[in-house]
C-alpha positions in Angstrom: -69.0 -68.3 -59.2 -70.2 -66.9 -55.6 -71.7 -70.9 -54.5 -72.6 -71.3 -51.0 -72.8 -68.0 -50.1 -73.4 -67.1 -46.6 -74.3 -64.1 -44.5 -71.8 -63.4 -41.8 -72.6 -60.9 -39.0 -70.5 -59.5 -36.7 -70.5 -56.6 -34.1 -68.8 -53.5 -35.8 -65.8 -53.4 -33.2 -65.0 -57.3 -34.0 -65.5 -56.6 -37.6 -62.9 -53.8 -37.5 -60.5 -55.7 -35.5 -61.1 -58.6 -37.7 -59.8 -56.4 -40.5 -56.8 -54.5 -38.8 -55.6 -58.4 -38.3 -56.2 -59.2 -41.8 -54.7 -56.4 -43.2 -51.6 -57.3 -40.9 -51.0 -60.9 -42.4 -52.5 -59.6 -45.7 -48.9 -59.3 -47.5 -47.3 -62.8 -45.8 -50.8 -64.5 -46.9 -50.8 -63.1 -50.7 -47.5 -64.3 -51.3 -49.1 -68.1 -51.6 -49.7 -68.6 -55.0 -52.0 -71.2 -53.9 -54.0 -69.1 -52.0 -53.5 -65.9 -53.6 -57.1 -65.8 -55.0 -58.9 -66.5 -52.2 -56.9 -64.5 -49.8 -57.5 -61.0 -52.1 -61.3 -62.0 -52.5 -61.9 -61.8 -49.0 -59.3 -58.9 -48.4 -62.1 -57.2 -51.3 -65.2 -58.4 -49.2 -63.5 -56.8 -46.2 -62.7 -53.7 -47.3 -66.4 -53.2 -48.8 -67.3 -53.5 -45.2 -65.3 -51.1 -43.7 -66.2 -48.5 -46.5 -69.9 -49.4 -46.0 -69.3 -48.5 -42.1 -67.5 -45.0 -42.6 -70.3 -43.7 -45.2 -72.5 -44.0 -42.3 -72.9 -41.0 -39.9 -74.0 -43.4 -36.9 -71.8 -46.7 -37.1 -74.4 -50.0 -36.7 -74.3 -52.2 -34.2 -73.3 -54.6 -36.2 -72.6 -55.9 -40.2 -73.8 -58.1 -42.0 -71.4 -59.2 -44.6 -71.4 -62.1 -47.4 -68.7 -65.0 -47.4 -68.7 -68.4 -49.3 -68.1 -71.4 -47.0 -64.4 -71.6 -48.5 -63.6 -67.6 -47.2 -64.9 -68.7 -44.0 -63.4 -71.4 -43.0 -60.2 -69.8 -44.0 -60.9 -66.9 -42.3 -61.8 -68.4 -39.2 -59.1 -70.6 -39.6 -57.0 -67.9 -39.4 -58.6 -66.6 -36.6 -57.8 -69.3 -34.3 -54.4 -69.4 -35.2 -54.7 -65.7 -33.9 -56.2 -66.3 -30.8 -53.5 -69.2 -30.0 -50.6 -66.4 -30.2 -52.4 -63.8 -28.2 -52.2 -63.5 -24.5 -55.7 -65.7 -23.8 -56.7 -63.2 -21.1 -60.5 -64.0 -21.2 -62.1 -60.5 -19.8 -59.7 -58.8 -23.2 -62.1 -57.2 -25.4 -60.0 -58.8 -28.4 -60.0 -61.8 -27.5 -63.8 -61.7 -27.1 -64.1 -59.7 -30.2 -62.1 -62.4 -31.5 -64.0 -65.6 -29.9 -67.2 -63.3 -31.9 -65.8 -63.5 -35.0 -64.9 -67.6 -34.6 -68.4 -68.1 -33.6 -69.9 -65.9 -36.2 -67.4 -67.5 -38.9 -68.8 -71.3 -37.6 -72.5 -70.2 -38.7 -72.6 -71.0 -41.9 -70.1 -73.7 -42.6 -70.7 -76.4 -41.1 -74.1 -77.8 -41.3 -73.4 -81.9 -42.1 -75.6 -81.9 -45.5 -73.6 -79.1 -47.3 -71.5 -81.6 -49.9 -67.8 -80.0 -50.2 -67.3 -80.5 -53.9 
């Protein structure tokens, strides 16, 4: 059931960079039963994205891709954690690339009136 769905968008260079770091923590994350599910969901939505981006002969600016409020706060979540353990030199394209994809990942989750069931 796809509920609360929510279009993310994100410069193509954060996207990608986004994913690289996914992939990295991809096999520590997966092994959480708990989590399991949602952590090969997103790895799915993810990877639809970065096929979607090489198809095309002139990358976008950007992408738009779909997430429900769950996948994104995980994500972002996740993100964070990422920016705490990298060197927070502020001019770093990462790190901007990653304060992007926090931002960008905040959008959709966290108007007051959407009930968490």
């Amino acid at each position: 059931p796809m509920q609360n769905v929510q279009p993310v968008t994100l410069s193509s260079q954060a996207f990608l960079l986004l994913c690289r770091l996914y992939d990295g923590c991809y096999d520590e994350l997966n092994q959480n039963e708990q989590i399991r599910e949602l952590v090969e969901s997103i790895g799915d939505i993810l990877l639809a994205g970065v096929e979607t981006l090489e198809k095309q002969e002139t990358k976008p600016k950007n992408i738009t891709f779909p997430l429900t409020v769950q996948q994104a706060f995980f994500l972002r979540r996740l993100v964070i954690e990422l920016l705490a353990q990298s060197p927070t030199d502020k001019e770093d394209k990462t790190t901007q690339w990653l304060q992007e994809c926090v931002t960008a990942l905040a959008g959709g989750g966290v108007q007051p009136n959407v009930k968490h069931s």
